[in-house]
C-alpha positions in Angstrom: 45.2 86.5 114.3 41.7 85.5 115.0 41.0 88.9 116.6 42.5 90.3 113.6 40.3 88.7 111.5 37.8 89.5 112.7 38.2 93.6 112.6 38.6 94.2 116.1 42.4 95.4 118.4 42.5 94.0 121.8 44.4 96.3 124.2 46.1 94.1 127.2 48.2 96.5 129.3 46.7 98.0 131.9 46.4 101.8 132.0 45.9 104.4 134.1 43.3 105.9 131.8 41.1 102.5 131.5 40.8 102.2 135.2 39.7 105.5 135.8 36.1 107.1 136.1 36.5 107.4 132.3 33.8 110.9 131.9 34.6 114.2 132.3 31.7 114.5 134.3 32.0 111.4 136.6 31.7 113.0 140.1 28.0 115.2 139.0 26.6 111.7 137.4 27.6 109.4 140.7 23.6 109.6 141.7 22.3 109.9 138.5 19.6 107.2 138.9 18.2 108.5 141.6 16.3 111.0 139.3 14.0 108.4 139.1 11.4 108.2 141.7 11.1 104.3 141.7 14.8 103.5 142.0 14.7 106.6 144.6 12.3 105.2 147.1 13.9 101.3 146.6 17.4 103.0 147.5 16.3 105.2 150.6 14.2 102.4 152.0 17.1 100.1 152.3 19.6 102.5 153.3 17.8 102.5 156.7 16.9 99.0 156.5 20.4 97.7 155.8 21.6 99.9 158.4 19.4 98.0 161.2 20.7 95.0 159.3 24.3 95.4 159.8 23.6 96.4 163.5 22.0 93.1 164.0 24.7 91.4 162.4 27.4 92.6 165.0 25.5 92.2 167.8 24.3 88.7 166.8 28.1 87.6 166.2 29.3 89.8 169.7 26.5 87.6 171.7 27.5 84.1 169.7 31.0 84.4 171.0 29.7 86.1 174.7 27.9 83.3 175.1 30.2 80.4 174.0 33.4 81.7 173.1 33.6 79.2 170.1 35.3 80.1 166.6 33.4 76.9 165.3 30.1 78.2 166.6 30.2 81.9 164.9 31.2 79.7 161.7 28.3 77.8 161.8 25.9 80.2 162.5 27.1 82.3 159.2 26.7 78.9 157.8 23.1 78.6 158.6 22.5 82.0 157.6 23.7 81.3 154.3 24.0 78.0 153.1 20.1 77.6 152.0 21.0 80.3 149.0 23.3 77.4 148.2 20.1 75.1 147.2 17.2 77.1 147.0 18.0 80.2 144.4 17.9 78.2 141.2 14.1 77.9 142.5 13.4 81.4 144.0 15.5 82.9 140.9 13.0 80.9 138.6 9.9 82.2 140.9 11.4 85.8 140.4 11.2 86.0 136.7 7.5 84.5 136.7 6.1 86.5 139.6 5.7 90.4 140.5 9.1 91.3 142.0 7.9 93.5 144.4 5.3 91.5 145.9 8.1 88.8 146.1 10.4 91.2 148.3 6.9 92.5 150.3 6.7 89.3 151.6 10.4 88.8 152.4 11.0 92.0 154.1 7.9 91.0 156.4 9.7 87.4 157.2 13.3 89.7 157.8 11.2 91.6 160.4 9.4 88.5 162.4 12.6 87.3 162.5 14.7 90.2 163.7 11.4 90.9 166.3 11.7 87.2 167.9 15.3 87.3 168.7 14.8 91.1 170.3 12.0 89.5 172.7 14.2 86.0 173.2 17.1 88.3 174.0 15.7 91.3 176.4 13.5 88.3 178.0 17.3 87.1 179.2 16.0 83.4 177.5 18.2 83.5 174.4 20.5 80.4 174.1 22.9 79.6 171.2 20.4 77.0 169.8 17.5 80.0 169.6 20.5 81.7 167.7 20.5 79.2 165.4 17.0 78.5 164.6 16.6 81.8 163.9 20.0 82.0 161.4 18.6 79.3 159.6 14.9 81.0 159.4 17.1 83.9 158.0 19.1 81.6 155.7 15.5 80.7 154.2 14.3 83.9 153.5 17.8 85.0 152.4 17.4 82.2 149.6 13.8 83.6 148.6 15.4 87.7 149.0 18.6 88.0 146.7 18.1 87.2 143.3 14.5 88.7 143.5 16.4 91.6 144.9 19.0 91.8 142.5 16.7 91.6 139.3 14.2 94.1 140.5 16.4 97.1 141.6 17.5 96.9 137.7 14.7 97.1 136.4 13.7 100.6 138.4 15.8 102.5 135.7 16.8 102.5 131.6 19.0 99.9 130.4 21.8 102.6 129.5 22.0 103.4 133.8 22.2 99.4 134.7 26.1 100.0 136.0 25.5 103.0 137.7 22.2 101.6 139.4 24.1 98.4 140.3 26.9 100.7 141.9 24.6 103.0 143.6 23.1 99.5 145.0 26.4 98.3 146.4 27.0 101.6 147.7 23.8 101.0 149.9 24.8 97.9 150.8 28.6 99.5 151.6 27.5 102.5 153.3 25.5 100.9 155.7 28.3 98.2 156.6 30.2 102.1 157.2 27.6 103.1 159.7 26.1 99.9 161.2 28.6 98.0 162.9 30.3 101.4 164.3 26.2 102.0 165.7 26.0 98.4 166.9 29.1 98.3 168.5 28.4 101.2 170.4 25.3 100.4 170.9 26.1 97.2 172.8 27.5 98.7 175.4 24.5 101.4 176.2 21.4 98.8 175.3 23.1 95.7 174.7 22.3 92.6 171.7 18.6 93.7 172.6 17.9 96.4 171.8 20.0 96.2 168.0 17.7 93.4 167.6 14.7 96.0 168.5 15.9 99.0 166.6 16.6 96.3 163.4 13.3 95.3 163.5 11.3 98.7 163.5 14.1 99.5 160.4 12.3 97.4 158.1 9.1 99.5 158.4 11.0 101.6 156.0 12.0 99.6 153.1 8.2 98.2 153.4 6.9 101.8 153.0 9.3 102.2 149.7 7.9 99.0 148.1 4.6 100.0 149.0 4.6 103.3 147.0 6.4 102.2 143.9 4.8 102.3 141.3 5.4 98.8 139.4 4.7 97.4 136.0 5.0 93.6 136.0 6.4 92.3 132.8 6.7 88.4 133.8 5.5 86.0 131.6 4.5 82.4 132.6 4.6 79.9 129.8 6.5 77.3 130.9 6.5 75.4 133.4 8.8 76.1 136.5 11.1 72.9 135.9 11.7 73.9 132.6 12.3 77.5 133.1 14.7 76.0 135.5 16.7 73.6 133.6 17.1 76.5 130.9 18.9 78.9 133.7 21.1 76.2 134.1 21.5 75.3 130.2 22.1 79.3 130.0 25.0 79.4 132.4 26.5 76.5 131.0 26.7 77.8 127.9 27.4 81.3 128.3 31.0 81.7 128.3 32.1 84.9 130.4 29.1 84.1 132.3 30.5 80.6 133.6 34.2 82.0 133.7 32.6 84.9 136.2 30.3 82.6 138.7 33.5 80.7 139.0 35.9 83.3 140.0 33.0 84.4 142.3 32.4 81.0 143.8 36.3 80.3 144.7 36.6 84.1 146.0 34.1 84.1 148.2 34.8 80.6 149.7 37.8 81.8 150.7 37.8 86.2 151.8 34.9 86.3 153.7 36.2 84.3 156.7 37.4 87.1 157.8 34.8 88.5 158.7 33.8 84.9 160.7 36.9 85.5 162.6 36.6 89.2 163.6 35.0 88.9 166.9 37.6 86.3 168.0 40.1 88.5 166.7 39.0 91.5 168.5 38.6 89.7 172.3 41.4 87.9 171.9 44.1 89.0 169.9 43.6 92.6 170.4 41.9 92.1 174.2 39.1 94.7 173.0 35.3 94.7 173.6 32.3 95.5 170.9 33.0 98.8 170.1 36.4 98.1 168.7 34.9 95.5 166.9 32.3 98.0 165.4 35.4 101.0 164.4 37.3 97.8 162.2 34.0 96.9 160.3 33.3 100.5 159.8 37.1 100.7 158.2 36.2 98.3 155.9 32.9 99.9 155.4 34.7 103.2 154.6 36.5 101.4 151.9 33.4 99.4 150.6 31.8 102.6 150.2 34.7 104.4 148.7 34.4 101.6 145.7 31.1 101.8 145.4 31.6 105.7 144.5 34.0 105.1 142.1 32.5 102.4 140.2 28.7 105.0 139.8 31.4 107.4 138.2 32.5 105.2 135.9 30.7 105.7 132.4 31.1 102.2 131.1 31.2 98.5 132.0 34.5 98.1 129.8 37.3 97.8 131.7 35.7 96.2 134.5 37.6 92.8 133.6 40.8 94.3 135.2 39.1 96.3 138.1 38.1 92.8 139.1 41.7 91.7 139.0 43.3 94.2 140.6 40.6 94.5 143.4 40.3 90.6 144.6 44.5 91.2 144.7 44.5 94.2 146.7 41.6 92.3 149.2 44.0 89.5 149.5 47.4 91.4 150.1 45.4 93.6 152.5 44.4 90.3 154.6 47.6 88.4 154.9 49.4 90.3 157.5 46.3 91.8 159.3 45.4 88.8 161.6 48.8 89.0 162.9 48.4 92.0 164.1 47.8 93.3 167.7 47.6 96.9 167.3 43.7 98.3 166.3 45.5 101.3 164.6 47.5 99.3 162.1 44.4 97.2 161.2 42.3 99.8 160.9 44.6 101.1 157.1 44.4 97.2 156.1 40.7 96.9 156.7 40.0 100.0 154.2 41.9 98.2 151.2 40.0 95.1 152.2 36.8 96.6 152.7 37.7 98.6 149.0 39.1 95.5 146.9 36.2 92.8 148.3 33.3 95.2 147.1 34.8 96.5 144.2 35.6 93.6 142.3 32.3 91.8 143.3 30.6 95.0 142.4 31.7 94.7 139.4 31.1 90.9 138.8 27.4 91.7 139.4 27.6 95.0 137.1 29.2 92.5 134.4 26.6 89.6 134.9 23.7 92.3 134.9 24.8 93.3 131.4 25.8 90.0 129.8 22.2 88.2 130.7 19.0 88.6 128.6 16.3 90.3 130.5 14.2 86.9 130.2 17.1 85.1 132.4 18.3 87.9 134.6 16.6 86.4 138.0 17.9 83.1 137.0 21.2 84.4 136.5 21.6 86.0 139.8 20.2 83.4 141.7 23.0 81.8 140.2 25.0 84.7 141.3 23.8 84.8 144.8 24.9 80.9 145.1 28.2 81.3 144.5 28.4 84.5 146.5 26.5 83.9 149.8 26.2 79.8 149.4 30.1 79.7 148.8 30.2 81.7 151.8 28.6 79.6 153.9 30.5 76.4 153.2 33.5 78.4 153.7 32.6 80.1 156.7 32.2 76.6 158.1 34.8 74.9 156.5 37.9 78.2 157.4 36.8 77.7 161.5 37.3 74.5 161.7 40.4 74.8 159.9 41.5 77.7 162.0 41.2 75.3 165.3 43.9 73.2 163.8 46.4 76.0 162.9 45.8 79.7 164.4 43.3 82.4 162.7 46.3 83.9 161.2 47.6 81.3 159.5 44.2 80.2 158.3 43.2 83.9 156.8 47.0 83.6 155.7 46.1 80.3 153.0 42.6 82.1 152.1 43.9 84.9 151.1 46.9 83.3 148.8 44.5 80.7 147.7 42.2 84.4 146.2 45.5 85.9 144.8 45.6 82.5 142.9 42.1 83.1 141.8 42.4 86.8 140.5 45.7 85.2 138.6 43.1 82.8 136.6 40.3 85.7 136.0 43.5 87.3 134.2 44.5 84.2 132.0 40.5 84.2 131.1 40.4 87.2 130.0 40.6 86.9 126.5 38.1 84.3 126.0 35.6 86.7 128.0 36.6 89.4 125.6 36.0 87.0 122.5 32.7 86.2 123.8 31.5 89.0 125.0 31.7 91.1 122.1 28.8 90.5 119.9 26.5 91.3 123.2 28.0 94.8 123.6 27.5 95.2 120.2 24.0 94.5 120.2 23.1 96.3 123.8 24.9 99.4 122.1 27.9 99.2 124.0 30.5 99.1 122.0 30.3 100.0 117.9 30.5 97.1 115.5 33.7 98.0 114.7 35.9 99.1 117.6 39.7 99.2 118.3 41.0 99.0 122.0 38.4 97.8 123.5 39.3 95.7 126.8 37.1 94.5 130.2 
């Protein structure tokens, strides 16, 4: 009655036509903000960065478990990758939105590269041992904490408000595509100039993506008046009480606890389940990056953030049905189907988490936001990366990913029930960011 009240339908059946690329020009508008030569260079530059990245990152986990053959160990090391995002991003998402952006990811890129250029010389010196490993992880955790929400609230900023979903889709398909072609590069790379030389080829990558910043032409619009504690306590006051905001970092916090072990577990998978080496390891992560990317191109042809709300549903449901059987498994060939849906339901509805938080926030809290964003995404991670491999020594990787992924169907079964109050809420923003008209019927997210 409320609803009616207040002059507005609410459409709750899923349709075909909702989910969609809803534009009859979808396909010719998937790289539409690349037209602009900012967002152009930023999106180039860490296409070949990423790609080193996501070499390093198999060969890092391959030569964790070569070296120790330990579950727990490859979950603690994407714990200390991660879990300083977990503390540290209210702070750097605060420094973000009072500091030039690009300067701020200058200076991270450089700390991505010392770090990626010690562990090439520890390894091809033959010196590397799991505790340089983790020194380093945790160097990277640092800098990971300072990276994301500056990252996240500057690449939004390279375009015009009305091309913030498509920018934030092109974005992910970066991050996807190279999770297509890195691992299936660093797993055969492994064989021909072993952990090494991805370490090597990782490090000169980021030359790139410093070249990009470097010519973009930037106008910094941050505004110090406050003080940083303040500024601070207000991202957190903001959060609080923004509604679909809260609603969202929750979903995304319980998700990620819980799906992204599986990607902990892979290596111990591949050598022991499926008795494979590297390379096999490389063709399953370039499965799910074929489906990563294949969400990430249908979310840039999508012309509008409505309707996201049950993309987000059905995609954290089709991740989790994808992932219960597939650790049972002990054929590479009937993984490899699984691992697209997974690879296609993970990014998809986190893509379009971000694309929804990205709208709902002010532009005066957007690197608070995501910081806030990136806690619950990579910090969440890290606990459960941690938390999932110990568990897994007590009852089997499959039975482990088994409870994650039920545990993530329960969680897409809440987003639904909160729906409606996210729709309630959210209205009056769309209305004023020119979304939606003031008075609309069937409008849904």
């Amino acid at each position: 009655m409320q609803q009616q009240r207040s002059g507005i339908k609410w459409r709750s059946k899923y349709t075909m036509k909702e989910l969609l690329p809803d534009n009859s020009s979808a396909f010719s508008r998937i790289f539409e903000s690349l037209k602009y030569k900012n967002y152009s260079l930023f999106f180039w530059g860490q296409t070949a960065s990423l790609i080193g990245t996501w070499m390093q990152t198999v060969a890092m986990s391959w030569l964790v478990y070569r070296l120790t053959e330990s579950v727990i160990l490859l979950g603690t090391v994407a714990f200390l990758t991660q879990i300083p995002t977990l503390f540290l991003t209210p702070f750097s998402g605060t420094l973000a939105d009072r500091n030039d952006k690009r300067k701020l990811l200058i200076l991270s890129q450089s700390l991505y590269m010392f770090q990626a250029t010690l562990l090439a010389i520890l390894t091809l010196t033959h010196v590397i041992q799991p505790w340089h490993i983790l020194a380093l992880s945790l160097f990277s955790g640092f800098v990971n904490a300072l990276d994301m929400p500056v990252r996240q609230s500057f690449y939004s900023t390279l375009v015009p408000p009305e091309l913030m979903s498509n920018a934030v889709a092109l974005n992910s398909t970066i991050m996807n595509g190279s999770r297509l072609i890195g691992p299936a590069i660093g797993g055969f790379l492994i064989q021909l100039i072993g952990e090494g030389g991805c370490f090597t080829i990782n490090a000169i990558s980021y030359l790139f993506v410093l070249g990009a910043l470097t010519k973009i032409v930037y106008s910094n619009t941050s505004v110090k008046t406050k003080k940083p504690s303040v500024e601070i306590r207000e991202g957190f006051q903001y959060v609080k009480n923004h509604v679909p905001i809260r609603v969202i970092l929750l979903t995304t916090m319980l998700f990620c606890f819980c799906i992204f072990s599986y990607a902990t577990f892979m290596p111990a998978y591949v050598k022991d389940t499926l008795g494979r080496d590297s390379s096999s390891l490389g063709i399953i992560m370039s499965a799910v990056g074929i489906g990563a990317l294949s969400s990430t191109l249908y979310l840039a042809a999508r012309k509008s953030v409505l309707g996201l709300g049950k993309v987000v549903v059905i995609t954290i449901s089709l991740a989790s049905l994808a992932l219960i059987p597939a650790f049972f498994l002990k054929s590479l060939w009937l993984i490899l189907p699984l691992a697209v849906c997974a690879g296609f339901g993970i990014t998809c509805s986190l893509a379009s988490i971000n694309t929804l938080l990205q709208t709902l926030t002010t532009d005066a809290m957007r690197g608070r936001v995501m910081a806030y964003y990136s806690m619950c995404f990579v910090g969440s991670s890290a606990v459960g990366s941690l938390f999932w491999s110990y568990i897994a020594k007590q009852i089997t990787l499959p039975w482990c990913m088994t409870i994650c992924s039920v545990i993530c169907l329960l969680t897409a079964f809440m987003f639904e029930q909160s729906r409606a109050t996210i729709r309630l809420h959210s209205h009056s923003i769309y209305v004023e960011k020119g979304i939606i008209k003031e008075i609309v019927q069937g409008i849904d997210i």
